[in-house]
N, C-alpha and C positions, 0 to 999 in steps of 0.2 A: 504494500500500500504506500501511496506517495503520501506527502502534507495534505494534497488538498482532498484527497478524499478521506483523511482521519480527521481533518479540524471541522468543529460545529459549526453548521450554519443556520443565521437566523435569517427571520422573515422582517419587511415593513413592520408587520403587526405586532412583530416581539420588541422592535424597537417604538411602537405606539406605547406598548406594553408599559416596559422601560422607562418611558420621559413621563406617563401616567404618572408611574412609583417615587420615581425621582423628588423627594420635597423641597427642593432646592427651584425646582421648576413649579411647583403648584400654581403659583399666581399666574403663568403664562401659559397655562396648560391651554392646548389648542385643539385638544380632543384626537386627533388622528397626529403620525409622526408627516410632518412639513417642517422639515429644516432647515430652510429658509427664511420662512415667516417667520419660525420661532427663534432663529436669531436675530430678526430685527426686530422683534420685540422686544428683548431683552437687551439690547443695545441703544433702543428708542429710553428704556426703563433706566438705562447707565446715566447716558446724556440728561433724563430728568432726578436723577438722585441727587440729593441736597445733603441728608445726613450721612452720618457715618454708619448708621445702619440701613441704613439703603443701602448705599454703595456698597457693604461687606453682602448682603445679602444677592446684590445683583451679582457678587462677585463667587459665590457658592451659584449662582444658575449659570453663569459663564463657566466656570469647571467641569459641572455637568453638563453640559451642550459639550464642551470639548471630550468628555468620554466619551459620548455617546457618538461623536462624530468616528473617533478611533473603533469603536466597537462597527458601526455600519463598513469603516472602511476596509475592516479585516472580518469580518464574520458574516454580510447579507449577503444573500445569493441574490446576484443579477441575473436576470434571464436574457440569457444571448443567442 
């Protein structure tokens, strides 16, 4: 068996899943996985944060958007 047919792969759904669970993302939750929108949401939310708890909080949904980007980029199966 090669890598690519031992390593798991996920669906859209399981990274829908995923940015659901995510509490770092609640507030921006956008119901279906669009990672696009939901990072210019959460970038629109940067540019309006005033306190320092916004900002740290925006900054735990930016961490989470960045895993989950690494996880779509090693683990969803594109259909080719």
């Amino acid at each position: 068996m090669n890598d690519r047919e031992t390593r798991r792969v996920l669906t859209t759904e399981d990274l829908t899943y995923l940015a659901q669970r995510a509490r770092a993302l609640e507030p921006y939750a956008l119901g279906i996985w669009e990672r696009d929108r939901l990072w210019a949401v959460v970038l629109a939310a940067q540019m309006e944060a005033r306190t320092r708890a916004e900002r740290e909080a925006v900054a735990e949904a930016r961490g989470a958007l960045q895993i989950l980007d690494a996880i779509e980029r090693h683990f969803v199966r594109r259909e080719e």
